[in-house]
LUMLOGU-62902 format. One line per 5 residues: their letters; for each residue y, x, z of N, C-alpha, C. Coordinates in Angstrom, 2 decimals, padded with zeros to 5 digits, always signed. Atoms other than C-alpha are relative to their C-alpha. Example, Ala and Ser with C-alpha at 12.3 -4.5 7.8 and 13.67 -1.06 7.14 Angstrom:
<nodes>
AS) -001.19,+000.89,+000.00,-004.50,+012.30,+007.80,+001.20,+000.90,+000.00 ~ -001.19,-000.82,-000.06,-001.06,+013.67,+007.14,+001.09,-000.77,+000.73
</nodes>
This chain:
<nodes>
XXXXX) -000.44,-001.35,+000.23,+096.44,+093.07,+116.29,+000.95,+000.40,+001.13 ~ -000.79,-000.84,-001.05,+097.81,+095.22,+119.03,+001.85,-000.06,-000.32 ~ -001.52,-000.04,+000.15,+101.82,+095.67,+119.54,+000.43,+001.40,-000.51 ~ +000.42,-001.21,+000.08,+101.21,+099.25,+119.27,+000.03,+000.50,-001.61 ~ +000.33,-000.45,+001.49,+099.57,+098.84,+115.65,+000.99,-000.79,-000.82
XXXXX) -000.82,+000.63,+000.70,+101.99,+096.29,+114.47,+001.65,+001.02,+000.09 ~ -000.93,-000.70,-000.17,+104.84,+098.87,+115.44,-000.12,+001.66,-000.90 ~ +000.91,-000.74,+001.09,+102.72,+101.70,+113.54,+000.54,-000.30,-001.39 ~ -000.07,+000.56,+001.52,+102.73,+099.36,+110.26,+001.34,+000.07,+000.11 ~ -001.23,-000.03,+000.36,+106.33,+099.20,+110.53,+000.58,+000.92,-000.52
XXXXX) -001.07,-001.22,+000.85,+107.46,+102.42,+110.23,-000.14,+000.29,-000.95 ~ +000.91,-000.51,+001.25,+105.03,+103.44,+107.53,+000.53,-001.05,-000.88 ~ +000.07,+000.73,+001.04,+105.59,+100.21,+105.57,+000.57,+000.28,-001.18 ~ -000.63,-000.28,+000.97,+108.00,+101.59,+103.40,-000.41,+001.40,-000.65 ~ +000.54,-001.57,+000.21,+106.45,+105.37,+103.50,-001.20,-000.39,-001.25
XXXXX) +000.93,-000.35,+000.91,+103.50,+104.44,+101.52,-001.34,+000.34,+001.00 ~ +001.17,-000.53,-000.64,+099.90,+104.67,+102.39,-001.17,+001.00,-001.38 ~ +000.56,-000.83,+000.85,+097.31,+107.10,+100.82,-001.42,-000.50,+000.29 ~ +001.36,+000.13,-000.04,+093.67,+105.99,+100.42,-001.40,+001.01,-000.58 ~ +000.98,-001.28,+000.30,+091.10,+108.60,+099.97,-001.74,-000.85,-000.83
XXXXX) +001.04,+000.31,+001.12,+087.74,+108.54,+097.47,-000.65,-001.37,+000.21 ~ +001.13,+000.73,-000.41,+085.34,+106.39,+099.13,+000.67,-001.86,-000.04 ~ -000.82,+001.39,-000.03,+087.90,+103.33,+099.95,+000.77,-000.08,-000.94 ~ -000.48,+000.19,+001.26,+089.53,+103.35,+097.00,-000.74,-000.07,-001.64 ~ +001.17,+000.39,+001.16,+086.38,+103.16,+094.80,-000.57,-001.35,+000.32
XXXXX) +000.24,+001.27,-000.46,+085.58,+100.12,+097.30,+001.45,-000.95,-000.49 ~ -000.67,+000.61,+000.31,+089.06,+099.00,+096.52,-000.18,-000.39,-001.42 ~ +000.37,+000.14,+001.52,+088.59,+098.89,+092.80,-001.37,-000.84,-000.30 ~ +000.58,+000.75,+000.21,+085.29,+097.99,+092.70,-000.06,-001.33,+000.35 ~ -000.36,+001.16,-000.30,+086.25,+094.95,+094.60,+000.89,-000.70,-000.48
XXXXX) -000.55,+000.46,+000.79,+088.60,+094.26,+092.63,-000.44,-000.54,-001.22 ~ +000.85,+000.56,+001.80,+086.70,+094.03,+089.45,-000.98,-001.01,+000.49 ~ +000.93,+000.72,-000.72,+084.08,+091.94,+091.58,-000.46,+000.19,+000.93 ~ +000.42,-000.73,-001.10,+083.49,+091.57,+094.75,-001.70,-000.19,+000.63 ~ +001.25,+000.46,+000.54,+079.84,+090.60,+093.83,-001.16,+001.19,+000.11
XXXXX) +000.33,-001.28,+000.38,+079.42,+094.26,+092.99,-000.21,+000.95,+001.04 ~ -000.23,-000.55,-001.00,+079.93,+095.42,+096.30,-001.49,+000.75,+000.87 ~ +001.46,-000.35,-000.49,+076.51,+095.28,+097.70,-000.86,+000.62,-001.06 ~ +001.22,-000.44,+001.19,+074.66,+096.23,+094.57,-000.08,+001.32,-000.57 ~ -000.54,-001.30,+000.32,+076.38,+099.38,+093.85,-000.26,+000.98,+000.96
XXXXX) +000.64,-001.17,-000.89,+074.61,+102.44,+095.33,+001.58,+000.76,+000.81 ~ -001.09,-001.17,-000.87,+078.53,+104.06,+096.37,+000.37,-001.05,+000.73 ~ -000.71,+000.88,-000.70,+079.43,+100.64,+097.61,-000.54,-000.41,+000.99 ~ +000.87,+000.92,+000.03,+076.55,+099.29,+099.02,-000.05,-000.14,+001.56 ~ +000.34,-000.17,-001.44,+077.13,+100.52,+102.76,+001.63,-001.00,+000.66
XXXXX) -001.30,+001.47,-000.43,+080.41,+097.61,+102.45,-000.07,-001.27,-000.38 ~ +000.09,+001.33,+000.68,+080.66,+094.45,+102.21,+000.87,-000.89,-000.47 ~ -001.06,+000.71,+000.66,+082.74,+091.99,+100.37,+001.24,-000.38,+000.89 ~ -001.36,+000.04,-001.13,+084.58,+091.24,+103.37,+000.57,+001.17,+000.62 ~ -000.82,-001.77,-000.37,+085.53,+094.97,+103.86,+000.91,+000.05,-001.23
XXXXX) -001.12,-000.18,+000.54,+087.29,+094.48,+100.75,+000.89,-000.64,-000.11 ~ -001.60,+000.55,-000.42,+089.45,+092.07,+101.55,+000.62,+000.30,+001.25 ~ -000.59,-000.88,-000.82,+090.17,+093.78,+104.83,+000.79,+000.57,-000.60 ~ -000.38,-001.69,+000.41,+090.92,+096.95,+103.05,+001.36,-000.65,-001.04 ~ -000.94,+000.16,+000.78,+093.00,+094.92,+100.48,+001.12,-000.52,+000.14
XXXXX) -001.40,+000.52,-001.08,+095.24,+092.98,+102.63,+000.97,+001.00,+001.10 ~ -000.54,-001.32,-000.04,+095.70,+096.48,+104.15,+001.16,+000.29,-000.55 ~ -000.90,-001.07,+000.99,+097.16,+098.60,+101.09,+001.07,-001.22,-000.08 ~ -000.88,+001.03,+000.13,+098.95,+095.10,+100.46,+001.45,-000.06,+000.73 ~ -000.96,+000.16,-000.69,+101.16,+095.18,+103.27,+000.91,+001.65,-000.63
XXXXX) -000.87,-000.87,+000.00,+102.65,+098.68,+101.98,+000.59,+000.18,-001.31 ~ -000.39,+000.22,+001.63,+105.04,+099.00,+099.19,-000.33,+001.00,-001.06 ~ +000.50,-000.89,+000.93,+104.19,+101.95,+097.57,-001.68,+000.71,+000.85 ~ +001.81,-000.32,+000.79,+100.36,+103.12,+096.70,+000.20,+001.63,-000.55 ~ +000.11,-000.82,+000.87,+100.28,+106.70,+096.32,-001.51,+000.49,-000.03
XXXXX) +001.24,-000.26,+000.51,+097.13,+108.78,+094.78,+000.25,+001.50,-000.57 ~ +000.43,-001.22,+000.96,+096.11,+111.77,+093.33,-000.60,+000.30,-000.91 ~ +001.50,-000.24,+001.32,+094.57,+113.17,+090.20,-001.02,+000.07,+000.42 ~ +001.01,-000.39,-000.78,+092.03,+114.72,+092.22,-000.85,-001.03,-000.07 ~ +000.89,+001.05,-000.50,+091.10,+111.56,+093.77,+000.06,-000.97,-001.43
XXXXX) +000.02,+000.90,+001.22,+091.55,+109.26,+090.58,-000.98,+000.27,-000.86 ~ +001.36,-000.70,+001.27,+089.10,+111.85,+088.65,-000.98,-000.56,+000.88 ~ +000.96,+000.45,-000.30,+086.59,+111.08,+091.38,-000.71,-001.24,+000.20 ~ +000.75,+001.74,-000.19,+086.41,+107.40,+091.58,-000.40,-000.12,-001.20 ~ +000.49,+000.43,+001.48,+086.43,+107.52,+087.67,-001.13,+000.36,+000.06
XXXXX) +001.72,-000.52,+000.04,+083.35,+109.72,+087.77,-000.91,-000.69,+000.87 ~ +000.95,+001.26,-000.90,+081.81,+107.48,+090.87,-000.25,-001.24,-001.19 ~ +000.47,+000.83,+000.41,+082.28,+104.91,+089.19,-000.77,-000.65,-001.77 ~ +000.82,+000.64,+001.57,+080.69,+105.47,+085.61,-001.02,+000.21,+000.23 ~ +001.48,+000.30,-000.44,+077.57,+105.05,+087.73,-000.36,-001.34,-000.19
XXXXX) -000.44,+001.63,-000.55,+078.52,+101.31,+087.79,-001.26,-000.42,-001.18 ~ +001.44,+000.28,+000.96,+075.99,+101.07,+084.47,+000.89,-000.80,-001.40 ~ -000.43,-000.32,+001.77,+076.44,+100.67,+080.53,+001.21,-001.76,+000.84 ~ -000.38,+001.58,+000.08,+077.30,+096.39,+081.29,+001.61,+000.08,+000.99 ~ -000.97,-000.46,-000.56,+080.18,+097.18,+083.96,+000.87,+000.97,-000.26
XXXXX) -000.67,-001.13,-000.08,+081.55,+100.28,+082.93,+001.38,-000.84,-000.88 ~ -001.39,+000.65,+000.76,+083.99,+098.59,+080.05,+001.08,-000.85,+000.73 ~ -001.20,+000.95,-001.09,+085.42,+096.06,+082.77,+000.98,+000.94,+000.94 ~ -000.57,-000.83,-001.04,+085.73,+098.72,+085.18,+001.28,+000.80,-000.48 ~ -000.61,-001.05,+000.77,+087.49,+101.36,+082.83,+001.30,-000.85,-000.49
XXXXX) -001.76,+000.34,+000.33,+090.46,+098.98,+081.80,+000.42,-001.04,+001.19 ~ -000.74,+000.12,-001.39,+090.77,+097.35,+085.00,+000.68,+001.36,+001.16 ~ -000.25,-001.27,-000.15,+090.98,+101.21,+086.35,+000.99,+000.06,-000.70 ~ -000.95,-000.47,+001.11,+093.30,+102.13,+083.52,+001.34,-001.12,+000.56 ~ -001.45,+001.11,-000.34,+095.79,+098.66,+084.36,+000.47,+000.44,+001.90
XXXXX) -000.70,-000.51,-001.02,+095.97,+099.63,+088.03,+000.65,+000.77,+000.26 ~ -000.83,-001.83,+000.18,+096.65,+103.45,+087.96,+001.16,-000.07,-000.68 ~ -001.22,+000.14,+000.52,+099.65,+102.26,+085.97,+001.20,-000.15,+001.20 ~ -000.71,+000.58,-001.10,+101.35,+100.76,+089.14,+000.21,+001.26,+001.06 ~ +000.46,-000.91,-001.06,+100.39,+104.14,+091.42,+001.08,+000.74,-000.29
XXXXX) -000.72,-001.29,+000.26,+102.71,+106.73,+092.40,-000.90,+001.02,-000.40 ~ +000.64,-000.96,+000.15,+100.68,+109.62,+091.42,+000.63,+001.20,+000.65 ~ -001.00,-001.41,-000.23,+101.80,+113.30,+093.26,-001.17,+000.95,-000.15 ~ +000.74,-000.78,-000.56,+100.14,+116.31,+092.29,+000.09,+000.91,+001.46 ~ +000.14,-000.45,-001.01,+098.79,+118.53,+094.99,-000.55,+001.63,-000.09
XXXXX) +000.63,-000.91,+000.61,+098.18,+122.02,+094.12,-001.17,+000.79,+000.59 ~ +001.40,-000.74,-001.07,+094.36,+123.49,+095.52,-000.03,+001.24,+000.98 ~ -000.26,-001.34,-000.33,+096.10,+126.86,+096.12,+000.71,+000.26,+000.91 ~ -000.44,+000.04,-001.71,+096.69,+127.58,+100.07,+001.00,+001.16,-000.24 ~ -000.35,-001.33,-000.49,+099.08,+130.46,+100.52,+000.06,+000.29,+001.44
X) -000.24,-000.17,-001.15,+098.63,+132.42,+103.71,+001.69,+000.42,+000.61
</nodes>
């Protein structure tokens, strides 16, 4: 890793990082299994070793924030996951989002 990016991670470390839909449905689903990774039509273009990349990532930062927004959409991604997965998923989902800062964000621009 560059001196550059290790000087990067520093400042931020304490700021918090924000992960958007796509990697944060890979985060989760890798979490619940990283088995699941390939088999899963939203996942399927990562591979198990992208989620431990991605997880040793968020890892290094102390706070995890998120949005409703984005929290509604992984839920809805992921109750594609199928009848046999969905129950694992849904209270492994439910125990993480406990830990998350959450901030809303309101949709409404003013000029």
């Amino acid at each position: 890793m560059s001196n550059a990016l290790h000087v990067l991670l520093r400042r931020y470390k304490n700021r918090g990082i924000f992960v958007d839909t796509n990697l944060l449905l890979l985060w989760f689903v890798g979490g619940l299994d990283k088995e699941l990774i390939p088999r899963f039509k939203r996942t399927k273009q990562y591979a198990p070793e992208d989620y431990d990349t991605l997880d040793d990532f968020v890892a290094y930062f102390k706070t995890r924030v998120t949005l409703p927004n984005v929290l509604t959409e992984v839920s809805n991604l992921a109750a594609q996951l199928g009848e046999r997965a969905q129950p694992f998923f849904t209270d492994f989902f439910s125990k993480a989002i406990r830990n998350r800062d959450e901030q809303y964000v309101s949709s409404v621009f003013s000029a």
